[in-house]
MARKOL-393914 format. One line per field, with one value per atom (N, C-alpha, C): x, y, z; residue in one letter; atom name. Coordinates in Angstrom, 3 decimals. Layout:
N
c1: (X:...)
c2: (Y:...)
c3: (Z:...)
r: (a:...)
a: (CA:...)
***
This chain:
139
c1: (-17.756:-16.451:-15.895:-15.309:-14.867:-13.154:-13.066:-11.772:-10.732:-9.674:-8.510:-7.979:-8.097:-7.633:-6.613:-6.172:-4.845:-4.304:-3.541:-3.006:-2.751:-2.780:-2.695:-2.161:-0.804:-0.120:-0.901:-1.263:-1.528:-0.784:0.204:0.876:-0.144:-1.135:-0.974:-1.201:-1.800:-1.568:-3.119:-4.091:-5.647:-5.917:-6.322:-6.663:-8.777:-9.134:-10.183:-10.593:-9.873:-9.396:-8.791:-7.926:-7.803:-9.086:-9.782:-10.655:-12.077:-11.762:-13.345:-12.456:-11.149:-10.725:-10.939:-10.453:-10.413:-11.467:-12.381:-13.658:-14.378:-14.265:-14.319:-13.570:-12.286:-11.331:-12.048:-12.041:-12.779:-13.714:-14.486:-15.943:-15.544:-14.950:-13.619:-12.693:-12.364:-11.483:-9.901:-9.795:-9.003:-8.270:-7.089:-6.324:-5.726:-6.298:-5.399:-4.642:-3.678:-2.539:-2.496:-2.880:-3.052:-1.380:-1.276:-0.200:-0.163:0.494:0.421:1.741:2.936:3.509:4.615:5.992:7.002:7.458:7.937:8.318:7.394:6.264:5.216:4.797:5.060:4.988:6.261:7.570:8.485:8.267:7.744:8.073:6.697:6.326:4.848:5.388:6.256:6.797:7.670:8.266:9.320:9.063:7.808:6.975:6.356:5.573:4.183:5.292:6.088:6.945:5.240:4.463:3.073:3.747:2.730:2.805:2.346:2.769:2.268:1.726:1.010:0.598:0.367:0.180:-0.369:0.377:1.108:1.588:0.990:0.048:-0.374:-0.157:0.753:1.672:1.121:0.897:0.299:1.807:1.759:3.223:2.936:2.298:2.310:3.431:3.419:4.560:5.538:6.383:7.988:8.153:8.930:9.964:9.436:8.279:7.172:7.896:9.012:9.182:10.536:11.528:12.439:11.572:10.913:10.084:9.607:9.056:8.050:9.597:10.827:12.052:12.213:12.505:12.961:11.729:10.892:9.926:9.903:9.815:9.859:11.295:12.305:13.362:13.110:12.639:12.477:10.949:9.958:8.732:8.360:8.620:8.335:6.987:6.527:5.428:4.568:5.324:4.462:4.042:2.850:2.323:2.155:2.646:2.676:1.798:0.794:0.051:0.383:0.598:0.869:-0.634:-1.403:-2.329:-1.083:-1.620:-1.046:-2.076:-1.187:-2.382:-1.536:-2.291:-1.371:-0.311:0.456:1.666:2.985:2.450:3.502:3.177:3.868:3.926:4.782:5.325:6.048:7.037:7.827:8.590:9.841:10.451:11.247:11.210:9.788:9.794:8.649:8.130:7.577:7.336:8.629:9.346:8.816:8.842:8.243:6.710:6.201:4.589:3.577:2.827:1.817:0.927:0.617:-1.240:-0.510:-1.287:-1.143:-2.635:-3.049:-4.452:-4.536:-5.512:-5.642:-5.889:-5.789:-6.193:-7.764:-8.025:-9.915:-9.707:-10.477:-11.029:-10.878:-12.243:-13.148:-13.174:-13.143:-13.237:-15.015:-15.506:-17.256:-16.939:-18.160:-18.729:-18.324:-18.898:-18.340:-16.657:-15.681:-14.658:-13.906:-14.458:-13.865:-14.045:-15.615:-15.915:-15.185:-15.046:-13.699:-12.780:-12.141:-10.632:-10.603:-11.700:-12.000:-12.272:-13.085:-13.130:-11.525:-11.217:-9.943:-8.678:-8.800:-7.768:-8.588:-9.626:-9.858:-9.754:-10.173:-9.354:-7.860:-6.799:-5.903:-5.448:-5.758:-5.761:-6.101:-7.300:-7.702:-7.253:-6.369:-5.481:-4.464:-3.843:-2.600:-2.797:-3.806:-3.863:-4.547:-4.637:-4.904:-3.637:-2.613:-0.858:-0.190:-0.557:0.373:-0.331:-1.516:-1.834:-2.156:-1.222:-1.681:-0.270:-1.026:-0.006:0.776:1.873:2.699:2.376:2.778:2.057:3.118:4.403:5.502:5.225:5.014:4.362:6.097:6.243:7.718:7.381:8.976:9.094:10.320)
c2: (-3.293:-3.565:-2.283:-2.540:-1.248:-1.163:0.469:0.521:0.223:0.089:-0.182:1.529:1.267:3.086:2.864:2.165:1.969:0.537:0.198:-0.935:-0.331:-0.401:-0.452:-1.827:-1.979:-2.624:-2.454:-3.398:-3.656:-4.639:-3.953:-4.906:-4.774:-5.637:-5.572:-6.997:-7.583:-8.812:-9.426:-8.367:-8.412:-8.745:-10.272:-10.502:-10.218:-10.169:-9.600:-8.456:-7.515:-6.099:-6.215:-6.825:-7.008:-7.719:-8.618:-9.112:-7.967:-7.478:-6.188:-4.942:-4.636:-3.911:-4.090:-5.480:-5.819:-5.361:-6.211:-5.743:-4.794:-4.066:-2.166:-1.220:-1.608:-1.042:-1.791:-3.099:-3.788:-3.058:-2.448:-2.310:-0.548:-0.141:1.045:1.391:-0.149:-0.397:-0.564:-0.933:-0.165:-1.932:-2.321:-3.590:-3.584:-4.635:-4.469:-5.664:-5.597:-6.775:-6.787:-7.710:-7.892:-9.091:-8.431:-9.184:-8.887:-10.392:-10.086:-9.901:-9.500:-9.636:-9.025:-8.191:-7.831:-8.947:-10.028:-11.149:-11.491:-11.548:-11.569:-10.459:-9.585:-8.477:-8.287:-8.448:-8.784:-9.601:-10.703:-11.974:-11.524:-11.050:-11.004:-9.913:-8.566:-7.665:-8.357:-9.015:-9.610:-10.810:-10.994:-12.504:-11.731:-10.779:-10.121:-9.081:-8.395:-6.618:-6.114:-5.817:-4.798:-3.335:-2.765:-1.391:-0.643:-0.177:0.137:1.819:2.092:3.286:4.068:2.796:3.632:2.015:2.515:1.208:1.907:0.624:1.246:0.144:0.523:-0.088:-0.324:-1.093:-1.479:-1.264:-0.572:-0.333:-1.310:-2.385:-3.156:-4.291:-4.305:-5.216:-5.016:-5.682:-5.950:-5.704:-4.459:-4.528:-3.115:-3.066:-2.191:-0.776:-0.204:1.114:0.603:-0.062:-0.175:-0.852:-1.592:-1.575:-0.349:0.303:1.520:2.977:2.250:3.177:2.815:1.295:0.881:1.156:1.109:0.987:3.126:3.576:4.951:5.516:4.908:4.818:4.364:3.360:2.549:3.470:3.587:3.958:5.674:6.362:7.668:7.732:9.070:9.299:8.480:7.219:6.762:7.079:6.898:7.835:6.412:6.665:5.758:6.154:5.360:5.389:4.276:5.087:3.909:4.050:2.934:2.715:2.486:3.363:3.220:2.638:2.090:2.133:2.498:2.703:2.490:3.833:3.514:4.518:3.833:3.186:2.744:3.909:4.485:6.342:5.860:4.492:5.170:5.946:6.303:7.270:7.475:6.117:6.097:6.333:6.137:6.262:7.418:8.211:9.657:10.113:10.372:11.161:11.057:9.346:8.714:9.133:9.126:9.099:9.900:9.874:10.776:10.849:9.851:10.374:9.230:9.465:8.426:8.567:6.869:6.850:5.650:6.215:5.437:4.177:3.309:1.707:1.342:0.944:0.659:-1.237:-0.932:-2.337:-3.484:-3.155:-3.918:-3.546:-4.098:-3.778:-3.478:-2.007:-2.371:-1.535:-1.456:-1.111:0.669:1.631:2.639:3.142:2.406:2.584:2.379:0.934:0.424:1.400:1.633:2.638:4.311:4.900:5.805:5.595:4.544:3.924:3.839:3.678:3.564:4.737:5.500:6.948:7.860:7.879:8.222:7.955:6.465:5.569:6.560:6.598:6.536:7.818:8.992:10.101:10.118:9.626:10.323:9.475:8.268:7.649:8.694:9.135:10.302:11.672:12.136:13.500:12.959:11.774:11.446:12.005:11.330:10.935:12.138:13.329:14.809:15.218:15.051:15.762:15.080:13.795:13.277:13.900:14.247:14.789:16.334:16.939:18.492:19.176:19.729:20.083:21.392:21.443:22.625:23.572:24.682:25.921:26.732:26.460:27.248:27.016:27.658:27.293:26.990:25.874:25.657:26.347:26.858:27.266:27.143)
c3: (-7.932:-7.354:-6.727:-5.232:-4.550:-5.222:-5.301:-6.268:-4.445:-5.296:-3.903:-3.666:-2.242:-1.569:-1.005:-0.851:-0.008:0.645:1.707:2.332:3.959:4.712:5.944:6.775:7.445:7.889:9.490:10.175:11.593:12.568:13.565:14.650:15.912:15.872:16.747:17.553:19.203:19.735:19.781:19.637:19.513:18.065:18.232:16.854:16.545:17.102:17.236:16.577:17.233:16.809:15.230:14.828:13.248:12.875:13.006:12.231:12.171:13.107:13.239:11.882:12.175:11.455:10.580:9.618:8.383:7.864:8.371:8.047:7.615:8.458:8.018:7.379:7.128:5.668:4.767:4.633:3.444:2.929:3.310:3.233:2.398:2.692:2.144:0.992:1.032:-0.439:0.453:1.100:1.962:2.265:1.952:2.589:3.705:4.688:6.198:6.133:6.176:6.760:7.640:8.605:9.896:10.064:11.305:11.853:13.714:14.503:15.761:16.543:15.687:16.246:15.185:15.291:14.783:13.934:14.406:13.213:12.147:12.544:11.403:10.895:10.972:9.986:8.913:9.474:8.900:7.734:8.036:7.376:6.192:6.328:5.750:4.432:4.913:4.403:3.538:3.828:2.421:1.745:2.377:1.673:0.506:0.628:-0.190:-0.808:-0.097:-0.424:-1.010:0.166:-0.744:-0.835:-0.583:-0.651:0.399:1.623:2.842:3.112:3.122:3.525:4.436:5.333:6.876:7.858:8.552:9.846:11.156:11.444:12.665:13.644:15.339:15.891:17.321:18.080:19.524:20.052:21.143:21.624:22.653:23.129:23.616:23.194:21.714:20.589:20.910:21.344:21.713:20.462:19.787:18.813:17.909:18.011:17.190:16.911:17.890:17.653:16.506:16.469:15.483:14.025:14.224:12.672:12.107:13.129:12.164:12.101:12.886:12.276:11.061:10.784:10.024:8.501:8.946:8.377:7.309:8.385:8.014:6.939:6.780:6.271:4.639:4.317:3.485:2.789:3.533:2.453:2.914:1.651:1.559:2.158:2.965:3.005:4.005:4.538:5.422:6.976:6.929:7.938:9.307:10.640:11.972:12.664:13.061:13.939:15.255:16.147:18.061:18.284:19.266:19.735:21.468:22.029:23.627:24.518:25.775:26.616:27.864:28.794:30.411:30.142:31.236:30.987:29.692:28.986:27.532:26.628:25.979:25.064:24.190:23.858:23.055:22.759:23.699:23.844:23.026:22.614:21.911:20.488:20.155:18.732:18.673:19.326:19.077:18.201:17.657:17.107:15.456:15.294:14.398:13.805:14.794:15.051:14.185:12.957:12.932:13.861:14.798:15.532:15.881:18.102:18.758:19.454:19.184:19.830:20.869:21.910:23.359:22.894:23.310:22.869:24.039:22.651:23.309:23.757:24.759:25.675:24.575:24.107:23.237:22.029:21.117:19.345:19.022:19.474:19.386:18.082:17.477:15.812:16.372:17.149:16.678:16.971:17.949:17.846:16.583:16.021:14.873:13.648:13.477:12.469:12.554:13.330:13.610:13.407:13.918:12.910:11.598:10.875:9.244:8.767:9.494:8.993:8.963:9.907:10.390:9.103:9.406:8.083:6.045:6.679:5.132:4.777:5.660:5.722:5.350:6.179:5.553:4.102:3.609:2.528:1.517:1.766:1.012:0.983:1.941:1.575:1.327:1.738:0.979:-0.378:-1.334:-2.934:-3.014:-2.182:-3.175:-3.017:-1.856:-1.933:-3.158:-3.277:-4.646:-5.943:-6.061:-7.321:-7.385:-6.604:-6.845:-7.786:-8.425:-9.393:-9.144:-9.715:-9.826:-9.836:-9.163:-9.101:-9.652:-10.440:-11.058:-12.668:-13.306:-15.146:-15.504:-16.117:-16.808:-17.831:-18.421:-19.139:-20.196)
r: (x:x:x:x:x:x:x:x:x:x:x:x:x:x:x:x:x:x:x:x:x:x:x:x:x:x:x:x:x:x:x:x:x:x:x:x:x:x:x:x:x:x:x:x:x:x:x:x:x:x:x:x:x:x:x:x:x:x:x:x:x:x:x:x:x:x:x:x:x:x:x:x:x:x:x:x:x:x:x:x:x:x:x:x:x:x:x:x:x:x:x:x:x:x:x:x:x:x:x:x:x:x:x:x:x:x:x:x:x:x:x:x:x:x:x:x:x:x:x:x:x:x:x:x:x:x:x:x:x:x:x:x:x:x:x:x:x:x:x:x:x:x:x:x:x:x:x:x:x:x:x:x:x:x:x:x:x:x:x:x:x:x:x:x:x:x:x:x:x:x:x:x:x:x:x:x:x:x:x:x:x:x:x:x:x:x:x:x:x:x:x:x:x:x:x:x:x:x:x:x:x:x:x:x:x:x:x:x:x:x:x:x:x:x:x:x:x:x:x:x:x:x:x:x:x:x:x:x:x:x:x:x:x:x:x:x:x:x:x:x:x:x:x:x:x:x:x:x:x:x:x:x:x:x:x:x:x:x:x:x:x:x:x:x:x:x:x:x:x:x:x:x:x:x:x:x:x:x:x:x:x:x:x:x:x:x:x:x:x:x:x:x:x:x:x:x:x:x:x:x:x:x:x:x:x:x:x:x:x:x:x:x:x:x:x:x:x:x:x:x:x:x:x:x:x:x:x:x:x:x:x:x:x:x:x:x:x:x:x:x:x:x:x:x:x:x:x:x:x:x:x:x:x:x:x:x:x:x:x:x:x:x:x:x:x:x:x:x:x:x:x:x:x:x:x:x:x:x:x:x:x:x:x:x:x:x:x:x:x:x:x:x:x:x:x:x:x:x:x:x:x:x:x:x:x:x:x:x:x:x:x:x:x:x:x:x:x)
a: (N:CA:C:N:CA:C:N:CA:C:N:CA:C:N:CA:C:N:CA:C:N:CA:C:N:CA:C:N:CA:C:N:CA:C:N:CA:C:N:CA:C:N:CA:C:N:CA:C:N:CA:C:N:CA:C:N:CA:C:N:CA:C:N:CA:C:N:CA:C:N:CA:C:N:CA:C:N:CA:C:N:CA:C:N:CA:C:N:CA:C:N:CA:C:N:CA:C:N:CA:C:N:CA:C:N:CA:C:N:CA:C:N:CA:C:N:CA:C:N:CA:C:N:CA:C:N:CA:C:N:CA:C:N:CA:C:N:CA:C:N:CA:C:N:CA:C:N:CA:C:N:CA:C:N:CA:C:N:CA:C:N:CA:C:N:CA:C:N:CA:C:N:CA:C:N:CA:C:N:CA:C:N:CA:C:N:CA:C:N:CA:C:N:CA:C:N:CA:C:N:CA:C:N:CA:C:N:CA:C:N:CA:C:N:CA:C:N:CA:C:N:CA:C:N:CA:C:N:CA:C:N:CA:C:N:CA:C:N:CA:C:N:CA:C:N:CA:C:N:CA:C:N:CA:C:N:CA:C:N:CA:C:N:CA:C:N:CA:C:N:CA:C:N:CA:C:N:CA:C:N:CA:C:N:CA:C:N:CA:C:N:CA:C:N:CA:C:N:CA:C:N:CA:C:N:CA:C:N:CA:C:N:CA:C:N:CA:C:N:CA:C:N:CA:C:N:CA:C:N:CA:C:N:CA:C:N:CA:C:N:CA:C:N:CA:C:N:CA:C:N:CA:C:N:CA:C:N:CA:C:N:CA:C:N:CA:C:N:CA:C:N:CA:C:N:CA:C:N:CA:C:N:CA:C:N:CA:C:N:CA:C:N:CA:C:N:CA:C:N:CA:C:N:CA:C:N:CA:C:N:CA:C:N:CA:C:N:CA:C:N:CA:C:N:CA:C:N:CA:C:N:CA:C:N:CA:C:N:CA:C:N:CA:C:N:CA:C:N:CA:C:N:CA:C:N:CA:C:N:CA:C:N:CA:C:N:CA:C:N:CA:C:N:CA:C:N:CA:C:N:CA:C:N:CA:C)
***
């Protein structure tokens, strides 16, 4: 049994692209909530309330930059990923942003597998910053 590494929230309108994703966090330990759209991520968020770790946002999504505000408000530590394409940046929510990546055509095996490496990377320095210990001896 693969232990669980995390949850990863996905807006985006390519369901394809979530089902190749899923796939390859799965294979990780790694949960993708796939969603296509701002209301369904919403609705999904106060249906389940999981535990989100990583929101990663198609700025193609009408609404995507006030969720991952709203979103950044509410869960410590969470890290935003935009997938852009064209001249859409994002611009409004930047600011927000850990890592913004070009949006691929096609969902092929090594784009996808980079997204999993990538994802499972920072899953994995997340959970060495939460467990590094004090470097002041109480006293």
């Amino acid at each position: 049994m693969i232990e669980h590494r995390g949850s990863v929230l996905v807006v985006d309108g390519d369901i394809a692209f979530l089902l190749v994703m899923a796939q390859e966090l799965a294979r990780k330990g790694i949960s993708l909530i796939p969603s296509t759209s701002v209301r369904e991520a919403r609705s999904v968020l106060q249906k389940l309330n999981p535990t989100i770790d990583i929101l990663i946002v198609n700025c193609r999504i009408t609404g995507v930059c006030g969720l991952a505000s709203e979103m950044r408000r509410r869960v410590t530590g969470l890290d935003v990923v935009a997938i852009v394409s064209g001249n859409r940046q994002c611009a409004a929510c930047r600011r927000l942003l850990t890592f913004v990546a070009k949006d691929i055509e096609r969902p092929e095996a090594r784009g996808i597998q980079n997204w999993g490496r990538l994802i499972d990377n920072w899953l994995a320095a997340k959970r060495r910053i939460a467990v590094v210990p004090d470097p002041q001896p109480k006293n």
